[in-house]
Biopython code that builds the backbone (N, CA, C, O; Angstrom):
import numpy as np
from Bio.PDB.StructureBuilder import StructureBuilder

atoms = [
    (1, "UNK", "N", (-19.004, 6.580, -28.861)),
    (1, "UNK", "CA", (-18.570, 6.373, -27.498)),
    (1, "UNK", "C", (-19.508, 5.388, -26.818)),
    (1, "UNK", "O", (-20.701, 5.304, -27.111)),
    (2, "UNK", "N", (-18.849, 4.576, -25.805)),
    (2, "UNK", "CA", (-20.026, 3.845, -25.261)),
    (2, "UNK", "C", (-20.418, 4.319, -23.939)),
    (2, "UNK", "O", (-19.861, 5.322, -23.492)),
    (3, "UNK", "N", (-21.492, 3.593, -23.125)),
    (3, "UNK", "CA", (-22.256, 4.343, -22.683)),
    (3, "UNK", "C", (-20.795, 4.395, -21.177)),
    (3, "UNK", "O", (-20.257, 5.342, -20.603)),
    (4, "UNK", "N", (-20.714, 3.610, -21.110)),
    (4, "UNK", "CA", (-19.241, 3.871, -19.528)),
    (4, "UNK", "C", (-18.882, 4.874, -19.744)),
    (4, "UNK", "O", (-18.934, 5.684, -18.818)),
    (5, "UNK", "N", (-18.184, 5.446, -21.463)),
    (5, "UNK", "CA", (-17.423, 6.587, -21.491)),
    (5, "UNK", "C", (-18.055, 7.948, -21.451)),
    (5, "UNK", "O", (-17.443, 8.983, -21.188)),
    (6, "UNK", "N", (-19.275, 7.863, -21.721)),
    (6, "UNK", "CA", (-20.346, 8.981, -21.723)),
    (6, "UNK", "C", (-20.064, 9.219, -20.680)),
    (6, "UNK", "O", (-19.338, 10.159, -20.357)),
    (7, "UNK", "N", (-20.608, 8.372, -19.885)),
    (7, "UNK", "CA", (-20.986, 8.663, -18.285)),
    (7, "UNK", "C", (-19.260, 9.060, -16.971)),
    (7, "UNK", "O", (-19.174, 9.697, -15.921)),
    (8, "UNK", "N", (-18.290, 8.329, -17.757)),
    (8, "UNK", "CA", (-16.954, 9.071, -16.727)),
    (8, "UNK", "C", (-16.980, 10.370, -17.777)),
    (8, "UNK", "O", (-17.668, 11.192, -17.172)),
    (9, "UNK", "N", (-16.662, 10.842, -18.777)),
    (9, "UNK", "CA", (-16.070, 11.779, -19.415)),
    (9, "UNK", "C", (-17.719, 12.899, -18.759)),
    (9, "UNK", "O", (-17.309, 13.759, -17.979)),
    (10, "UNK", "N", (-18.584, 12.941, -18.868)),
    (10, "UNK", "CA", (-19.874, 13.347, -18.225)),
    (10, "UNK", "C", (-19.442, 13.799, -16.830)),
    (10, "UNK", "O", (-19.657, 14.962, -16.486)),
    (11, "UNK", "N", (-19.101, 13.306, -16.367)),
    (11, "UNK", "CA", (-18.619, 13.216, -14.531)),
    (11, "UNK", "C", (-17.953, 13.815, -14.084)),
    (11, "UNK", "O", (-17.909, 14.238, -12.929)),
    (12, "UNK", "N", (-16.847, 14.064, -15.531)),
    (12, "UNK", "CA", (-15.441, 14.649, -15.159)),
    (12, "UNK", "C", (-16.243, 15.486, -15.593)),
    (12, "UNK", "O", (-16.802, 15.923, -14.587)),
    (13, "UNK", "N", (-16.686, 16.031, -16.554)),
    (13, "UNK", "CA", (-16.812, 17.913, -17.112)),
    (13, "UNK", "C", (-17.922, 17.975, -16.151)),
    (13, "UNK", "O", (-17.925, 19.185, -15.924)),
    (14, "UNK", "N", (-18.552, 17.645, -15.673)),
    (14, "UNK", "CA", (-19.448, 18.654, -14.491)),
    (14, "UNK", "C", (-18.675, 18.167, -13.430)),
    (14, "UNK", "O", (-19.466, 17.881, -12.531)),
    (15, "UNK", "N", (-17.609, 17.947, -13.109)),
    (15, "UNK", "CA", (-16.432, 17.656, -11.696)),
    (15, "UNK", "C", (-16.054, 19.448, -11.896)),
    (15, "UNK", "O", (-16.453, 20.388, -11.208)),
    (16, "UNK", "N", (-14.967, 19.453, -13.337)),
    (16, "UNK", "CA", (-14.752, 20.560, -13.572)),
    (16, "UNK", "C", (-15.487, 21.875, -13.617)),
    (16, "UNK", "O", (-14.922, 22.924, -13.307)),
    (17, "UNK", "N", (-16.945, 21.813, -14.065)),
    (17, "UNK", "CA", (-17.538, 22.392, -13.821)),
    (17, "UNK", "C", (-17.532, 23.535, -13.037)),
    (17, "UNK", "O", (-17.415, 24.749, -13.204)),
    (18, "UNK", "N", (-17.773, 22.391, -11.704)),
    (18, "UNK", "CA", (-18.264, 22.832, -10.498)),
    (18, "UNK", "C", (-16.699, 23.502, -9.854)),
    (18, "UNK", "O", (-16.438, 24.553, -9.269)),
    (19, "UNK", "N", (-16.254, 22.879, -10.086)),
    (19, "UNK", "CA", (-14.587, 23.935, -9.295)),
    (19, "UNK", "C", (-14.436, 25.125, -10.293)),
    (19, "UNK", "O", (-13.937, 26.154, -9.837)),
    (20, "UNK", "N", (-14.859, 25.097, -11.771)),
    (20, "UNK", "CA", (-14.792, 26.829, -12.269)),
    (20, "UNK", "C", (-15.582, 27.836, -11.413)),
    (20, "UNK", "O", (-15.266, 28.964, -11.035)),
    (21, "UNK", "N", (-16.991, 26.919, -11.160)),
    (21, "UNK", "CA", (-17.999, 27.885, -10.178)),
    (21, "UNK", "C", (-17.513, 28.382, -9.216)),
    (21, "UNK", "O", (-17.724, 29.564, -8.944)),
    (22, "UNK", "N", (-16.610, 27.454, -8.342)),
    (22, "UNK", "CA", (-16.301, 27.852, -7.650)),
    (22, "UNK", "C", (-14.975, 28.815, -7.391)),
    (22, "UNK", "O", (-14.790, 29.454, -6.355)),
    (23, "UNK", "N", (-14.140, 28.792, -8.474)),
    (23, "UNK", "CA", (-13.233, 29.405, -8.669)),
    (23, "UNK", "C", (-13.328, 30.823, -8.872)),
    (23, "UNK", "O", (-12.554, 31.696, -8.478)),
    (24, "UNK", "N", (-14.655, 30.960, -9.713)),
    (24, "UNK", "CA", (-14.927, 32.304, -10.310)),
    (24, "UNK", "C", (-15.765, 32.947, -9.275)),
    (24, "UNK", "O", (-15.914, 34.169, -9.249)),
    (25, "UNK", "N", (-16.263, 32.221, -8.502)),
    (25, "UNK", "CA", (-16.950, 33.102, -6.987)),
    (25, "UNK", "C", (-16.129, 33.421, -6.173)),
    (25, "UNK", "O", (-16.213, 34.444, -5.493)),
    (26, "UNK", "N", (-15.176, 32.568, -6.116)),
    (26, "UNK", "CA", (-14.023, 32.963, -4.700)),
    (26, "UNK", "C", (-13.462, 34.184, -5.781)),
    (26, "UNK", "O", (-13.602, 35.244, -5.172)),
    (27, "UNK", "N", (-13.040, 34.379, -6.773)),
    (27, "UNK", "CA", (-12.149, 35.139, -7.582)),
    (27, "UNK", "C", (-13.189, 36.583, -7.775)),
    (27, "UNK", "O", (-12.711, 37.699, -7.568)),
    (28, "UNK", "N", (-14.603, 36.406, -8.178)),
    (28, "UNK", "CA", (-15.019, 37.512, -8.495)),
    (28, "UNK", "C", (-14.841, 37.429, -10.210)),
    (28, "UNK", "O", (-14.769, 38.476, -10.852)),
    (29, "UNK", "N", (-14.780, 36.159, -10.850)),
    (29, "UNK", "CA", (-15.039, 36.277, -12.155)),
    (29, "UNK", "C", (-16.042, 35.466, -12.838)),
    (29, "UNK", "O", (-16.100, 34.279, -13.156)),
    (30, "UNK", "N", (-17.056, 36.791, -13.003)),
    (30, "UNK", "CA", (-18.346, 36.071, -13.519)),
    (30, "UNK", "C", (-18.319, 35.100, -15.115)),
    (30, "UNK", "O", (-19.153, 34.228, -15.359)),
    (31, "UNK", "N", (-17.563, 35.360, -15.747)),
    (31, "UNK", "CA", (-16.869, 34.757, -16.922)),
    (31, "UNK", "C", (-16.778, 33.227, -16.513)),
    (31, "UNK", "O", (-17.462, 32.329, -17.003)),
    (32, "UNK", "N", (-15.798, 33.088, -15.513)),
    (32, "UNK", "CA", (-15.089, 31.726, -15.153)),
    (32, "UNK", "C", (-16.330, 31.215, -14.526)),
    (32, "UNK", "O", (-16.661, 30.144, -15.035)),
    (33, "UNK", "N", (-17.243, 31.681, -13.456)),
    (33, "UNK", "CA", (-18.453, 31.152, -13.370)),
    (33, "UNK", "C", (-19.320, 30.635, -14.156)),
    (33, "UNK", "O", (-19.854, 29.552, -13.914)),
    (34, "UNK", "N", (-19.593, 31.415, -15.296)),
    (34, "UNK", "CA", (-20.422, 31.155, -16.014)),
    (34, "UNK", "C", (-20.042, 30.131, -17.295)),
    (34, "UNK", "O", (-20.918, 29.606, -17.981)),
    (35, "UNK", "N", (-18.694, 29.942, -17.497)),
    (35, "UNK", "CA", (-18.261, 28.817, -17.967)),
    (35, "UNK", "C", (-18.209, 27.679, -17.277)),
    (35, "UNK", "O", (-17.807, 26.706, -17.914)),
    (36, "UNK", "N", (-18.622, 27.444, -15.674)),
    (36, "UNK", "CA", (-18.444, 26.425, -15.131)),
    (36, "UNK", "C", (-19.884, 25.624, -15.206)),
    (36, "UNK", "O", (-20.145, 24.424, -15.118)),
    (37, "UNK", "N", (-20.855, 26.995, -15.442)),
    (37, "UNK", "CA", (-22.112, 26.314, -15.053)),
    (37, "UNK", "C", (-22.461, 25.948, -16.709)),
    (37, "UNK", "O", (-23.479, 25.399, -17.131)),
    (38, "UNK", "N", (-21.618, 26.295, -17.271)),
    (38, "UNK", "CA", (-22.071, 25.796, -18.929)),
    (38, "UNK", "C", (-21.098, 24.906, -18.684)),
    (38, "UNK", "O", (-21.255, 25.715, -17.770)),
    (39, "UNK", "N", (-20.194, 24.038, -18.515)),
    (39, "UNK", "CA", (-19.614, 22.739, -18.307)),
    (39, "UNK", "C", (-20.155, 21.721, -17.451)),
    (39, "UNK", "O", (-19.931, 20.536, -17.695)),
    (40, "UNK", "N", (-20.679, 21.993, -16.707)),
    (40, "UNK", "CA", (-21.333, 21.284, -15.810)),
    (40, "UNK", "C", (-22.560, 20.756, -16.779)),
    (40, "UNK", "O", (-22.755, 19.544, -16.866)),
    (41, "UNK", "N", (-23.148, 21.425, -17.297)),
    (41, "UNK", "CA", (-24.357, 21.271, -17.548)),
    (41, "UNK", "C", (-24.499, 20.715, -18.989)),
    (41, "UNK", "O", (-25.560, 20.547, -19.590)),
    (42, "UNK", "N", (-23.079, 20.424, -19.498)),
    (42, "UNK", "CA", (-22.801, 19.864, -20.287)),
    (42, "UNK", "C", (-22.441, 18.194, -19.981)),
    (42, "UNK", "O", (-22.935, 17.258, -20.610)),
    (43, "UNK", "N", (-21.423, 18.074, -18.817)),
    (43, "UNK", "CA", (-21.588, 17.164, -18.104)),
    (43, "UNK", "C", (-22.346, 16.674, -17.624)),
    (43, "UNK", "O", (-21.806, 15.684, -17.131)),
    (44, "UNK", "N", (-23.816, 16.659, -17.279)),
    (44, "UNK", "CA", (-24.971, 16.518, -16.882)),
    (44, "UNK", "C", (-25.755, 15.414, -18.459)),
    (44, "UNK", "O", (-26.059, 14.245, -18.696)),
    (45, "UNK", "N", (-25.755, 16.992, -19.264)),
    (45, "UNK", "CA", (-25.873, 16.009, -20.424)),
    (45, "UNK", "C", (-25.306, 15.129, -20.892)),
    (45, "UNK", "O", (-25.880, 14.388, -21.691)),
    (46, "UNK", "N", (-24.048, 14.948, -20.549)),
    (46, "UNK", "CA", (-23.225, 13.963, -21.476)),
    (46, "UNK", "C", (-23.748, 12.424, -20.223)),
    (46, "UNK", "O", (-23.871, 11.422, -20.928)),
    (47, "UNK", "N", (-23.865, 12.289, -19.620)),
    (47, "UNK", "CA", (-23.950, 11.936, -18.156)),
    (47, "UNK", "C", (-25.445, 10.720, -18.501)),
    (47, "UNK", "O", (-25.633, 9.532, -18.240)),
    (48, "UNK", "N", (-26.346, 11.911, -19.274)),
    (48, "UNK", "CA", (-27.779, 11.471, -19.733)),
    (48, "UNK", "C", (-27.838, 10.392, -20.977)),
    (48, "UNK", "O", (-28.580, 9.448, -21.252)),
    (49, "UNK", "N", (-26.726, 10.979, -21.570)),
    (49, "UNK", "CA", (-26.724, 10.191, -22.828)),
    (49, "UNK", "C", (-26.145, 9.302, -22.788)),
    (49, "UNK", "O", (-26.435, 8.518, -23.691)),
    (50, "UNK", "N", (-24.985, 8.807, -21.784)),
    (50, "UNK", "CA", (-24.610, 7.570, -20.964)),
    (50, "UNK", "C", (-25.808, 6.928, -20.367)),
    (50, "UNK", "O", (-25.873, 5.712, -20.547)),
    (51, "UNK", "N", (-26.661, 7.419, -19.774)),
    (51, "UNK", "CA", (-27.244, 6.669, -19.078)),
    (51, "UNK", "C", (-28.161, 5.920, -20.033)),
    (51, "UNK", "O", (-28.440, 4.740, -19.822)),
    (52, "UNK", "N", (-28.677, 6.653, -21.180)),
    (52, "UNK", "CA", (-29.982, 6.356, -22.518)),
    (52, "UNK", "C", (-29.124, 5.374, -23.642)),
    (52, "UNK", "O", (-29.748, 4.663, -24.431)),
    (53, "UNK", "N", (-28.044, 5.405, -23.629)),
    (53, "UNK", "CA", (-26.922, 4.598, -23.935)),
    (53, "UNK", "C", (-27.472, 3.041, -23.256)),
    (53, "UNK", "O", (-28.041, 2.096, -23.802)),
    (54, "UNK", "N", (-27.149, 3.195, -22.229)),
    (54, "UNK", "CA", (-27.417, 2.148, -21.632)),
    (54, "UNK", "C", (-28.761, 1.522, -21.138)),
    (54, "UNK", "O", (-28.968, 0.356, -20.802)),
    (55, "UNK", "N", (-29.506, 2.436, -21.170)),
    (55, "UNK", "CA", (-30.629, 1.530, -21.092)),
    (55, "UNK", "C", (-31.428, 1.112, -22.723)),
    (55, "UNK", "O", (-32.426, 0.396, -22.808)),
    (56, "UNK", "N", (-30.899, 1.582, -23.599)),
    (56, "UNK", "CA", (-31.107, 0.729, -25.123)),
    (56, "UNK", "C", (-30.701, -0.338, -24.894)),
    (56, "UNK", "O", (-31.488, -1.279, -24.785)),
    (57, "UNK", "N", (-29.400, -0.495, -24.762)),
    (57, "UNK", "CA", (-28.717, -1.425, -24.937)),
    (57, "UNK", "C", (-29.053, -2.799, -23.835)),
    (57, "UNK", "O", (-28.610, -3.942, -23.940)),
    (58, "UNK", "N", (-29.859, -2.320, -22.914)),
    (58, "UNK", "CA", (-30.140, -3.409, -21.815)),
    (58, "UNK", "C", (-31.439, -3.590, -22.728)),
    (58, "UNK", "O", (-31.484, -4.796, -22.969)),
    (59, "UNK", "N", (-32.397, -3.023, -23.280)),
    (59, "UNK", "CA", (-33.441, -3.231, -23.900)),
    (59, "UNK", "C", (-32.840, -4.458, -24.888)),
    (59, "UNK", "O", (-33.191, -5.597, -25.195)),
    (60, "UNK", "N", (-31.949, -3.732, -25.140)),
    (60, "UNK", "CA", (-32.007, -4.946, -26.637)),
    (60, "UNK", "C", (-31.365, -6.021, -26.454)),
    (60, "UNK", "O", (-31.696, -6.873, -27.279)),
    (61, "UNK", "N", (-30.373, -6.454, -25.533)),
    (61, "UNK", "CA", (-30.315, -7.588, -24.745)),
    (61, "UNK", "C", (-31.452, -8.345, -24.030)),
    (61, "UNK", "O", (-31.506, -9.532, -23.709)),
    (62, "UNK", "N", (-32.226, -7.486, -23.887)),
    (62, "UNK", "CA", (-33.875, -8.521, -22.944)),
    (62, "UNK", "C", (-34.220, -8.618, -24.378)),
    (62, "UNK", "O", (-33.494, -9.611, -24.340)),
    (63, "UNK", "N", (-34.543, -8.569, -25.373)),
    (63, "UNK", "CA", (-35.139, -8.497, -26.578)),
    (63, "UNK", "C", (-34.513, -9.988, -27.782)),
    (63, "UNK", "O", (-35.128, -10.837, -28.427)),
    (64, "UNK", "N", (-33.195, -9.711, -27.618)),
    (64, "UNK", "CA", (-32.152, -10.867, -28.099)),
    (64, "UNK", "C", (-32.762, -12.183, -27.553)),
    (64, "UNK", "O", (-33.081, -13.197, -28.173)),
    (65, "UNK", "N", (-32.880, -11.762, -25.580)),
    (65, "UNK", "CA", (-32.705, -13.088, -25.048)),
    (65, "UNK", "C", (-33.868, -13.645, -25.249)),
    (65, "UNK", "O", (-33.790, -14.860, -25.436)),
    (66, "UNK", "N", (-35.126, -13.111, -25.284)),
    (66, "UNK", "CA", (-36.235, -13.200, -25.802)),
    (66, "UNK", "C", (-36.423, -13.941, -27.065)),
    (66, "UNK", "O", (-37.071, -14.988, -27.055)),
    (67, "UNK", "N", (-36.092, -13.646, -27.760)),
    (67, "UNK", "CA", (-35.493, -14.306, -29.068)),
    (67, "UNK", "C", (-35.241, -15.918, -29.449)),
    (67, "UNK", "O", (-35.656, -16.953, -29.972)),
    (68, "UNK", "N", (-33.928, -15.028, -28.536)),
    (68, "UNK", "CA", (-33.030, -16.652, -28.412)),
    (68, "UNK", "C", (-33.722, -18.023, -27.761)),
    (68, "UNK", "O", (-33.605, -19.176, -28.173)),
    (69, "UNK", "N", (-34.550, -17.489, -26.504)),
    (69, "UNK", "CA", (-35.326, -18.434, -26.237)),
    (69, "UNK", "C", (-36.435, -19.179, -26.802)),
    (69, "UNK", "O", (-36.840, -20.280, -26.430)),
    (70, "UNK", "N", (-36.868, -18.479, -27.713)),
    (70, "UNK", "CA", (-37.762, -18.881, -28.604)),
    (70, "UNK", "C", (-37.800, -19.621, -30.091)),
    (70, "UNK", "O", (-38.679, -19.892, -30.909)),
    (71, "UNK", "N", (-36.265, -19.809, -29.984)),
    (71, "UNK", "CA", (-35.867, -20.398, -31.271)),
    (71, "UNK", "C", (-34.680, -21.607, -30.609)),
    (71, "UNK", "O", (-34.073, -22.358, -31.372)),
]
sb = StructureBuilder()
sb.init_structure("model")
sb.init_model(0)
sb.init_chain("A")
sb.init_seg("    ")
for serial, (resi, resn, name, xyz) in enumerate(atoms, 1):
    if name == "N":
        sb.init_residue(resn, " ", resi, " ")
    sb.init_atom(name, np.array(xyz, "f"), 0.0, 1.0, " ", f" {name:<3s}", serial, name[0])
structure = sb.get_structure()
């Protein structure tokens, strides 16, 4: 996946997340809560690895151009 898709698909599952939390508090189901805060926090991570995604990849573009200039 690249790092854009990390970071929307990331966004969306802690979007979702956060409305199970909230679903399962207004409802009284600690289940649906506690699956929200394990989606979220999955989203969070996925979110991270978009972001580490992308800053390699800006690394290794300054690194290329570096390069390139030198040859």
């Amino acid at each position: 996946m690249s790092s854009a898709t990390d970071k929307v698909i990331g966004a969306a599952n802690a979007a979702v997340g956060n409305v199970k939390q909230a679903v399962g508090k207004a409802v009284g189901s600690d289940k649906l809560e506690a699956e929200g805060i394990v989606q979220e926090a999955k989203g969070e991570g996925q979110k991270a690895v978009g972001d580490a995604k992308g800053a390699i990849k800006q690394g290794a573009n300054k690194v290329a151009e570096v390069i390139n200039k030198k040859l």
